[in-house]
LOPA-561094 format. One record per residue (C-alpha): x, y, z. Coordinates in steps of 0.5 Angstrom, whole numbers. Example, Ala and Ser with C-alpha at 12.3 -4.5 7.8 and 13.67 -1.06 7.14 Angstrom:
BEGIN
+-------+-------+-------+
:    px :    py :    pz :
+-------+-------+-------+
:    25 :    -9 :    16 :
:    27 :    -2 :    14 :
+-------+-------+-------+
This chain:
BEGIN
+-------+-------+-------+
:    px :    py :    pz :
+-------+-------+-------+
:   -63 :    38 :    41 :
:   -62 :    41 :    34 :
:   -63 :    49 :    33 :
:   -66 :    51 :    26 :
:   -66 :    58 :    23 :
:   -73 :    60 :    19 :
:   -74 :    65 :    15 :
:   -80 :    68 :    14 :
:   -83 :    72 :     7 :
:   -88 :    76 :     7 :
:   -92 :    82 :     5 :
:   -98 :    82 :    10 :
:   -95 :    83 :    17 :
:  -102 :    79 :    20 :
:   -99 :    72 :    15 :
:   -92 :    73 :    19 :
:   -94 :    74 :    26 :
:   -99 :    68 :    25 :
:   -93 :    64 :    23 :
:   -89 :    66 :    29 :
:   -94 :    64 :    33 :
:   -95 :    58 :    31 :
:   -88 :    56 :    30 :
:   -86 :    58 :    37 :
:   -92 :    55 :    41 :
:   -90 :    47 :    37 :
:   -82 :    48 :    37 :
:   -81 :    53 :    42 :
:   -74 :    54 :    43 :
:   -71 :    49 :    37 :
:   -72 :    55 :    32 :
:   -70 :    62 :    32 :
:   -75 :    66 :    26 :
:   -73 :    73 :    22 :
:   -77 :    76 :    17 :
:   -78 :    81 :    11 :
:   -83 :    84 :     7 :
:   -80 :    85 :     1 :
:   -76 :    81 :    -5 :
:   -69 :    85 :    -5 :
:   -70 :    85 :     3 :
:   -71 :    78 :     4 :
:   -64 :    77 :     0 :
:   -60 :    81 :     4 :
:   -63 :    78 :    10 :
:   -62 :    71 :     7 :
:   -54 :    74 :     5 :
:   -53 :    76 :    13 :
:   -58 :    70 :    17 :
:   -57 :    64 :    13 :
:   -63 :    61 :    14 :
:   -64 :    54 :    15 :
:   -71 :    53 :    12 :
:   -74 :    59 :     8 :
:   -82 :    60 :     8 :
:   -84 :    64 :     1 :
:   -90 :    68 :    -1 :
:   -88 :    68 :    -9 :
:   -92 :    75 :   -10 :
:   -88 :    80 :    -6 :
:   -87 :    87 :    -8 :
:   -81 :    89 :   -12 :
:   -77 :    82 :   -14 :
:   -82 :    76 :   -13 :
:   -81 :    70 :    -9 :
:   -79 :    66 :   -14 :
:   -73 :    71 :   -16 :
:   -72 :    71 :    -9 :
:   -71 :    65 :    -8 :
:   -67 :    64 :   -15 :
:   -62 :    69 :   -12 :
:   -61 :    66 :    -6 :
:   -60 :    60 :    -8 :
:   -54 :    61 :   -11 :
:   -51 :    63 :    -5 :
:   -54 :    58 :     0 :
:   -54 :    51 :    -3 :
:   -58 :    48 :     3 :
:   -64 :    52 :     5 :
:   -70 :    49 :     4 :
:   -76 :    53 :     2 :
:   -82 :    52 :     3 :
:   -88 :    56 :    -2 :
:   -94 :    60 :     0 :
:   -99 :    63 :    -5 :
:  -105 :    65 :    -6 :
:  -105 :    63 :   -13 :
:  -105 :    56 :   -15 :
:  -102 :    57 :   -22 :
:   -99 :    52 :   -25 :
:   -92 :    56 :   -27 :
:   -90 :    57 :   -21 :
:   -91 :    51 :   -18 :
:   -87 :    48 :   -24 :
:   -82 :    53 :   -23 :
:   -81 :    52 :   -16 :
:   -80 :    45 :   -16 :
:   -74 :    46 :   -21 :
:   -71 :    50 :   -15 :
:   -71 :    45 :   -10 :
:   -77 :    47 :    -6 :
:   -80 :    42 :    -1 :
:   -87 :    44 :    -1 :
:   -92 :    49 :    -5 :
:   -98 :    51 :     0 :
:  -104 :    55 :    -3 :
:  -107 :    60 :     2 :
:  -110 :    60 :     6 :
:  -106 :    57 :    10 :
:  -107 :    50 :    14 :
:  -103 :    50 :    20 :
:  -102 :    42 :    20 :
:  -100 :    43 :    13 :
:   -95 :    48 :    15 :
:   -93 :    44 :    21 :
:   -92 :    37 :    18 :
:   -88 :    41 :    13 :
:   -82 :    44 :    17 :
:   -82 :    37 :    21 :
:   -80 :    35 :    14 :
:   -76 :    40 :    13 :
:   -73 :    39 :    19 :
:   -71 :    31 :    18 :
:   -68 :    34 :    12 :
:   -64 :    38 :    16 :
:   -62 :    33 :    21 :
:   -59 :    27 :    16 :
:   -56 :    32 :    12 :
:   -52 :    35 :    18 :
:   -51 :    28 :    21 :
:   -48 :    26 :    13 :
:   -43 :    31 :    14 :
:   -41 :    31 :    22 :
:   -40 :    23 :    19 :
:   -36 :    26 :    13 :
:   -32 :    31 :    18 :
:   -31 :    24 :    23 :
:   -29 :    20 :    16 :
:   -24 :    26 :    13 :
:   -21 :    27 :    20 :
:   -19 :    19 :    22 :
:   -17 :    19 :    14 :
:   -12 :    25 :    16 :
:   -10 :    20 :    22 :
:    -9 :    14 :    18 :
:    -7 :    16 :    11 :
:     1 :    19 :    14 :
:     1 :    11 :    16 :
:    -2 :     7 :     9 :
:     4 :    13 :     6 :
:    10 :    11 :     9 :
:     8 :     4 :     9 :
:     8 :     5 :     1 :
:    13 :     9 :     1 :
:    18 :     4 :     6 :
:    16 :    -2 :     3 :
:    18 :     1 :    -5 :
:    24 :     3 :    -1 :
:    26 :    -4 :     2 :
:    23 :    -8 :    -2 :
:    20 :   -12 :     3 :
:    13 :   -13 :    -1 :
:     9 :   -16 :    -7 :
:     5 :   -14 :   -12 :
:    -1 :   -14 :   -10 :
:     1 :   -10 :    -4 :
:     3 :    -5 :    -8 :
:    -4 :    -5 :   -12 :
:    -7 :    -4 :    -6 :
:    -4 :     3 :    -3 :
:    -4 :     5 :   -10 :
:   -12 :     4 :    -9 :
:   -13 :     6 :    -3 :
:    -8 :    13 :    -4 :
:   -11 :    14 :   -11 :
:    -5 :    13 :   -15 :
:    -6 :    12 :   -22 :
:     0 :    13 :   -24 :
:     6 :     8 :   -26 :
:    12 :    12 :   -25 :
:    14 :    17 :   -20 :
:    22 :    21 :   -19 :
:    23 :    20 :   -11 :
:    25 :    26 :    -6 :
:    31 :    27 :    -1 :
:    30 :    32 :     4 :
:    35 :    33 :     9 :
:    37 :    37 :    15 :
:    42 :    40 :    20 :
:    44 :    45 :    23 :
:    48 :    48 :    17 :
:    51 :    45 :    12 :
:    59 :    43 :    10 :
:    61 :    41 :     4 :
:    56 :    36 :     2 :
:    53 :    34 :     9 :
:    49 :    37 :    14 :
:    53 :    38 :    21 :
:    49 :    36 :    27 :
:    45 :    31 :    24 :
:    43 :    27 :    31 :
:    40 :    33 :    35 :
:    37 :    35 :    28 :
:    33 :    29 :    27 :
:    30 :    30 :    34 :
:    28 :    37 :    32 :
:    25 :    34 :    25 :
:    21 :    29 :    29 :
:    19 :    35 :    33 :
:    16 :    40 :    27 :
:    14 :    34 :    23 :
:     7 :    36 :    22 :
:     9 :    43 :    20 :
:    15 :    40 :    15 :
:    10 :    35 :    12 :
:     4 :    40 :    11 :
:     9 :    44 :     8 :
:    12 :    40 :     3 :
:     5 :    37 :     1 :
:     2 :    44 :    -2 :
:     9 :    44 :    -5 :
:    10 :    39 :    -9 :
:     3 :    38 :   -10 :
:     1 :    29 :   -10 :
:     8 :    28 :    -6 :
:     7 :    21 :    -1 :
:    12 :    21 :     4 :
:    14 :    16 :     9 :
:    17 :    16 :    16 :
:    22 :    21 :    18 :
:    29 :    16 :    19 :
:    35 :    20 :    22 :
:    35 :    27 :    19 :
:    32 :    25 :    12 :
:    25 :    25 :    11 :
:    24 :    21 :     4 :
:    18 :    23 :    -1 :
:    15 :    20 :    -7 :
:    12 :    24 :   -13 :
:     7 :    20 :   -18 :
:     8 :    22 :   -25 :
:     4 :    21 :   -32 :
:    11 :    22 :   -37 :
:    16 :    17 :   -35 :
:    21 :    23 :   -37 :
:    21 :    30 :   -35 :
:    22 :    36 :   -40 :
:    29 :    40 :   -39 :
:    24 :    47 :   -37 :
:    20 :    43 :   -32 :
:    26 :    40 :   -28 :
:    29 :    48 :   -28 :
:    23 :    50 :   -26 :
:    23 :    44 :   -20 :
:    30 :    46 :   -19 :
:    27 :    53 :   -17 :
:    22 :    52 :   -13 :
:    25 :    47 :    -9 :
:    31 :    52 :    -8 :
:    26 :    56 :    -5 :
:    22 :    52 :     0 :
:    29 :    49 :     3 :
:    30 :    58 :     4 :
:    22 :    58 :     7 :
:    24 :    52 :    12 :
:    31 :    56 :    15 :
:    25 :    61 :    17 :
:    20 :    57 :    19 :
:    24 :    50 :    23 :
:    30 :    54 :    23 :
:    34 :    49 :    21 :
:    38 :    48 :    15 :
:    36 :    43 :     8 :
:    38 :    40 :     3 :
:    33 :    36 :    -4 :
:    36 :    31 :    -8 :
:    32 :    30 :   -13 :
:    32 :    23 :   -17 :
:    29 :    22 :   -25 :
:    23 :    20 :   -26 :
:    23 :    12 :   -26 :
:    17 :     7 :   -25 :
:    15 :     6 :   -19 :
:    17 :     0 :   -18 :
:    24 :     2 :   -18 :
:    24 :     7 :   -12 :
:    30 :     4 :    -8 :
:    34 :     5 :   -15 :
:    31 :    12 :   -15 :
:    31 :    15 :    -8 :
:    39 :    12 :    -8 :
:    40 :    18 :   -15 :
:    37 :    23 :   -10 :
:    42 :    22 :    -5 :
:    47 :    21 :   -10 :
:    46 :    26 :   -13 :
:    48 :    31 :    -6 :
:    54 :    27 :    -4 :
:    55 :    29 :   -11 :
:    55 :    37 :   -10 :
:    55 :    42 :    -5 :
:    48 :    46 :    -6 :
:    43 :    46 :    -3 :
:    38 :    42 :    -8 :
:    41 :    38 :   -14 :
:    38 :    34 :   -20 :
:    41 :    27 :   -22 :
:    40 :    30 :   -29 :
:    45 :    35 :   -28 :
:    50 :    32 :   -26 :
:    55 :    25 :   -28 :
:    52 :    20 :   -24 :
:    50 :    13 :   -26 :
:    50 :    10 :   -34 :
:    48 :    13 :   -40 :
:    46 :     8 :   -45 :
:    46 :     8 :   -52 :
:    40 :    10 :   -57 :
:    36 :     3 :   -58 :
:    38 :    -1 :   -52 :
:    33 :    -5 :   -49 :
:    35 :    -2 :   -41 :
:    28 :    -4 :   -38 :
:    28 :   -11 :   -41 :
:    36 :   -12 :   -38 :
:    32 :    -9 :   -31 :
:    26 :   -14 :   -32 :
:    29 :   -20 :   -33 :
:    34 :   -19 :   -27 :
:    28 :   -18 :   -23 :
:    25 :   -24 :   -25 :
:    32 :   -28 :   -24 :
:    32 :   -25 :   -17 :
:    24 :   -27 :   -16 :
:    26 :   -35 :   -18 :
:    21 :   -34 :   -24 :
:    25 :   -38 :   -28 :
:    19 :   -38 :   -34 :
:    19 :   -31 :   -35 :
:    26 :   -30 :   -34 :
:    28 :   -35 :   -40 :
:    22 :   -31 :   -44 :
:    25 :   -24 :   -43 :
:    32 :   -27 :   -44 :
:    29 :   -29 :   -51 :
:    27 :   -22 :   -53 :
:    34 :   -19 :   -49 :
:    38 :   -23 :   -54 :
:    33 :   -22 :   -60 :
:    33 :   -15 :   -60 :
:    41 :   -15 :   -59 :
:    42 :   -20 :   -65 :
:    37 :   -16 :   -69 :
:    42 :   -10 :   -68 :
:    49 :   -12 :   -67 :
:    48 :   -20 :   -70 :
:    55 :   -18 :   -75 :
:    59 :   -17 :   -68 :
:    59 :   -24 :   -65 :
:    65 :   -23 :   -60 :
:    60 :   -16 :   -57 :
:    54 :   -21 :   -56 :
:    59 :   -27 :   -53 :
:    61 :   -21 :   -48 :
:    54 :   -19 :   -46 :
:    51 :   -26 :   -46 :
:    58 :   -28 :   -41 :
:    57 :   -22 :   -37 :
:    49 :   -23 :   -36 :
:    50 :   -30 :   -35 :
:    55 :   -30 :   -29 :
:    51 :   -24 :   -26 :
:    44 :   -28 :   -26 :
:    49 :   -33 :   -22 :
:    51 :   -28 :   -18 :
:    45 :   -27 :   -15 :
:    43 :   -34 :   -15 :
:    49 :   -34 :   -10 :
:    47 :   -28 :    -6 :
:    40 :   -30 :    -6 :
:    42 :   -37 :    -3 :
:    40 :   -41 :    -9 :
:    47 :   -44 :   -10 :
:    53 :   -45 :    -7 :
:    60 :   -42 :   -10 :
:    65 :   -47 :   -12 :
:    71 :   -42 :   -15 :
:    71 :   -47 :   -20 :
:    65 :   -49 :   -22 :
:    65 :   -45 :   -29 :
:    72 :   -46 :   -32 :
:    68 :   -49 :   -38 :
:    64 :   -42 :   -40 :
:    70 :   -38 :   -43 :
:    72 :   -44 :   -47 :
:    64 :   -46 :   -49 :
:    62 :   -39 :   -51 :
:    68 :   -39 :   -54 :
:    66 :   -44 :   -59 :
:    59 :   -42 :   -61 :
:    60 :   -39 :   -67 :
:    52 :   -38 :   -69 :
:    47 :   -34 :   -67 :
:    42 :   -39 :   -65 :
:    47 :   -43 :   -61 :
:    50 :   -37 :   -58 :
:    42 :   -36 :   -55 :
:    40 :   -43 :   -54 :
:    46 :   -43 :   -49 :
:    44 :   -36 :   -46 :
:    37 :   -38 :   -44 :
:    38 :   -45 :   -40 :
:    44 :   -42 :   -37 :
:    39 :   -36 :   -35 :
:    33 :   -41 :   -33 :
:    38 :   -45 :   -29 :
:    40 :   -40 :   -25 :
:    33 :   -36 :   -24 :
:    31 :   -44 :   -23 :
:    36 :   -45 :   -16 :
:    34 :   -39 :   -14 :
:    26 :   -41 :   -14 :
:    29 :   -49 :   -11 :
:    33 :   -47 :    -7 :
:    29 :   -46 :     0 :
:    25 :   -52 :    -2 :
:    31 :   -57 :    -3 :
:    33 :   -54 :     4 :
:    27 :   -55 :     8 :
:    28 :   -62 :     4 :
:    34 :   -64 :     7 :
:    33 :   -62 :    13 :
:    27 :   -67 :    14 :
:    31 :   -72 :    11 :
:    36 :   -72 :    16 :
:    31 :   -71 :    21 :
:    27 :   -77 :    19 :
:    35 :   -81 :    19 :
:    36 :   -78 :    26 :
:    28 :   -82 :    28 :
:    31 :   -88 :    25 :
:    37 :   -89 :    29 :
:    34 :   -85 :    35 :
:    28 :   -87 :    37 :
:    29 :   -92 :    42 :
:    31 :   -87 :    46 :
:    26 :   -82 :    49 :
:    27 :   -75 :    43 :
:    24 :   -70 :    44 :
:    22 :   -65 :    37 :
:    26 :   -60 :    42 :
:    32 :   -65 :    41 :
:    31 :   -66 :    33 :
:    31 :   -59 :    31 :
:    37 :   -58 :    35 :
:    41 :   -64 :    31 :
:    38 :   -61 :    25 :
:    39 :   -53 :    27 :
:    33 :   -51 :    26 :
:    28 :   -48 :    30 :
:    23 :   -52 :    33 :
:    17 :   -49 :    31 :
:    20 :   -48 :    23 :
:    22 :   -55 :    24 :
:    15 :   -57 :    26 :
:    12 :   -53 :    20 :
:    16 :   -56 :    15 :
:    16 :   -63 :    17 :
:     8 :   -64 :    18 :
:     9 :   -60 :    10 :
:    14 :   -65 :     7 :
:    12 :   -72 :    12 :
:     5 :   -70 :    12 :
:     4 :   -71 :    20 :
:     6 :   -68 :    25 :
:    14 :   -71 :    30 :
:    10 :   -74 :    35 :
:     5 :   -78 :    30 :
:    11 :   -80 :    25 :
:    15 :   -82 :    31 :
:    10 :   -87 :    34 :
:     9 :   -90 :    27 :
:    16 :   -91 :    27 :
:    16 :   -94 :    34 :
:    10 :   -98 :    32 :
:    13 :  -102 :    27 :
:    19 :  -104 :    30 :
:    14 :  -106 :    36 :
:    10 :  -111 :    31 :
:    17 :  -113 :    27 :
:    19 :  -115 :    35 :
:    13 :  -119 :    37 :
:    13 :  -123 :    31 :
:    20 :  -125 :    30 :
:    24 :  -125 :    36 :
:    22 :  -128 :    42 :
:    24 :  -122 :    47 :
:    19 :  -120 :    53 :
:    14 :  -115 :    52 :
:    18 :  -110 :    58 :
:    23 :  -111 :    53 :
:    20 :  -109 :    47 :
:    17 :  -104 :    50 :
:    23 :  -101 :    52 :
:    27 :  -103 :    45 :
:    23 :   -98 :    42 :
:    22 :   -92 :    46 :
:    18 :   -94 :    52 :
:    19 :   -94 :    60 :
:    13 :   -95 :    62 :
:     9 :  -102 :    59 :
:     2 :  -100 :    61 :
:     2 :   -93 :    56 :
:     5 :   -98 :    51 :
:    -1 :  -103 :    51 :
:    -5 :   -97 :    50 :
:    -1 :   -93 :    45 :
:     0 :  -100 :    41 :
:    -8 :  -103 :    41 :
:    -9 :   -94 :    39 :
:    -6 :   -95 :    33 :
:    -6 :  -103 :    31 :
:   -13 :  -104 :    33 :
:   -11 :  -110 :    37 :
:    -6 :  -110 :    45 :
:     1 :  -112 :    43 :
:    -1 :  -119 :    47 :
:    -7 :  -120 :    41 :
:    -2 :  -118 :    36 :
:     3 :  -123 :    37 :
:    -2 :  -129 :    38 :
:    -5 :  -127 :    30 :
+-------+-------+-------+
């Protein structure tokens, strides 16, 4: 049952105890009742009782109610007044309104008007404490699951096991509305030697022990930082950025204080870290950004490095287009053969447009982008390496003395490799059904099983399964009957063999489930069909 604290403000001792006892006789001990008499008296008494409802006298000696009730608002948002006066004026009742006030009642004072009015006051009460015991329920189970959405961003960026709208997803539901981020890589140890932390497997146990604490801490540290789950003795963190680049002040500045926060987690964890930092890249390219920030400690022997300070990774030359050489690279990998070629077009217009006097530096860049998107077509599994199948290049490229053929060349070569990347997996799914389809034809008068032709074809019988009914459109089972269905009928009207002798001829030890399995499918029994 719920308990409700009521202030009562009054100058006439005879108006206070009248509300008492009628507050006590209807809701007994649901309401605990403090007074006061004057203006100032009532605000100190509102400071220190903070009550729930509020029952005003608007004249009052010294500071009124209605100045009162001004002031103590300010400081208790969610008492609900209640107005009493003897004085119906209509600027009181117009400026108590503006203050919130549930209800404006004229002396004298009717019991039943006062009543209904605390039950109001109370159902106020009660759903305004029932939203935020809800809210408290809400922020505690998102305080459970938002670790979990975090670390799935966070490893899904890093293993790249996801698609776009994923990303779209967790970026919606954790309130990221950023596109770039610089990632971080915390690891422990007992101590540090060198570039490495010693002890790495027992410090993992003592990192997932004070993981909580660890995480809380960083948090309020890099503010915005999402994190994933703790793998060995590195814990990897994500920090979403609006600039795609950081100022020389501001990377001192987080050199620093990440200096400090891995001397404050000696003292709280007792063990020893280390921060690799990554630049800022889009988040897209977290893998390659969380690699810098490891990087960037095998590359040094502090306690917190920066990528930027040291010589690891390329530099690029001003002007050149390194976001278009990464998306169309991405897009060869993803098999998306029309954007590849679109974006191979704007790579190679952008280079001949810089460099169009320099036609054996664009055959070399042209060569190497095109012998790189092949090699991931290999690793992807899209073609098959034959050391000699591209003796031609050199030779071709050699001979294109012109810009437009030299891009021509570039974008179907391009296209070619993105398009075995995207056909390869069907074509292999094809394959297979087609040698399952062969392995039926010569086989089916024996007793196969699905189990049987997906061992020949080296799948798995389930896949198998999938992709047949795919690419057939109907299931092993189906497809094998209407192959030994036709044979039957072919049988029947061609040759003069017995009908035990068909039924075993086309797969069938038993006559009797043959008969029925023939008129199921033809409409007529094996008899009928070779009198038509």
């Amino acid at each position: 049952m719920s308990h409700y604290k009521i202030m009562l403000a009054d100058d006439e001792g005879i108006v206070i105890d009248s509300l008492k006892f009628i507050i006590e006789k209807e809701f007994g001990d649901q309401c605990s009742i403090e007074y006061a008499k004057t203006g100032r008296s009532v605000i100190e008494l509102a400071e220190n009782y903070r009550p729930d409802i509020a029952i005003m006298d608007i004249q009052m000696p010294g500071i009124n109610g209605i100045e009162a009730m001004r002031e103590i608002r300010e400081t208790n948002h969610n008492v609900i007044f209640i107005v009493m006066s003897a004085y119906d004026k209509f600027d009181y009742a117009k400026e108590a309104i503006r203050l919130g006030v549930l209800e404006y009642i004229t002396k004298p004072m009717e019991k039943t008007r006062i009543l209904a009015a605390l039950r109001r006051a109370m159902e106020q009460i009660d759903k305004e404490r029932d939203k935020r015991s809800n809210d408290l329920l809400i922020r505690e189970k998102l305080e459970t699951v938002m670790p979990i959405i975090e670390s799935g961003l966070v490893y899904n960026m890093l293993f790249q096991e996801h698609f776009a709208e994923d990303i779209e997803n967790y970026k919606q539901i954790l309130g990221i509305t950023q596109n770039h981020a610089y990632m971080l890589a915390v690891v422990c140890g007992d101590e540090q030697e060198g570039n490495h932390m010693t002890n790495a497997v027992a410090s993992s146990v003592k990192m997932q022990e004070y993981d909580t604490v660890l995480r809380e801490f960083l948090k309020e540290a890099y503010p915005g930082v999402i994190f994933g789950t703790a793998m060995a003795n590195k814990l990897a963190g994500m920090v979403p950025c609006s600039e795609g680049q950081m100022s020389y002040g501001e990377r001192i500045a987080l050199i620093e204080k990440s200096r400090e926060i891995v001397r404050e987690l000696k003292k709280r964890i007792g063990l020893s870290f280390r921060i690799g930092i990554s630049a800022i890249h889009p988040l897209e390219e977290a893998r390659d950004s969380y690699k810098e920030a490891i990087n960037a400690l095998v590359m040094t022997t502090g306690s917190v490095a920066h990528v930027d300070d040291l010589p690891t990774g390329c530099v690029y030359e001003e002007n050149y287009p390194i976001d278009l050489e990464k998306k169309l690279f991405a897009e060869v990998g993803n098999g998306e053969a029309d954007h590849a070629m679109t974006t191979a077009e704007s790579y190679f217009d952008l280079i001949a447009e810089q460099h169009g006097d320099y036609l054996m530096n664009i055959r070399l860049k042209v060569l190497e982008f095109v012998l790189y998107a092949e090699h991931l077509a290999y690793t992807s599994g899209g073609m098959t390496y034959e050391f000699r199948s591209r003796a031609d290049y050199l030779p071709a490229i050699m001979e294109i003395n012109d810009i437009p053929s030299m891009r021509m060349w570039f974008v179907e070569k391009i296209g070619a490799a993105s398009r075995n990347v995207s056909t390869k997996a069907s074509e292999k799914s094809l394959g297979v059904v087609e040698a399952a389809k062969a392995y039926i034809q010569t086989n089916y008068s024996r007793d196969i099983s699905l189990d049987e032709v997906s061992r020949e074809v080296n799948i798995s019988p389930y896949y198998f399964s999938k992709i047949f009914k795919e690419d057939v459109g109907e299931g092993f089972v189906e497809y094998l009957t209407k192959i030994r269905m036709d044979k039957a009928k072919e049988l029947l009207t061609t040759t003069e063999y017995s009908m035990k002798e068909i039924c075993s001829m086309v797969g069938y030890a038993d006559p009797n489930y043959f008969s029925r399995t023939f008129k199921k499918n033809v409409g007529v029994t094996p008899t009928e069909y070779k009198q038509l």
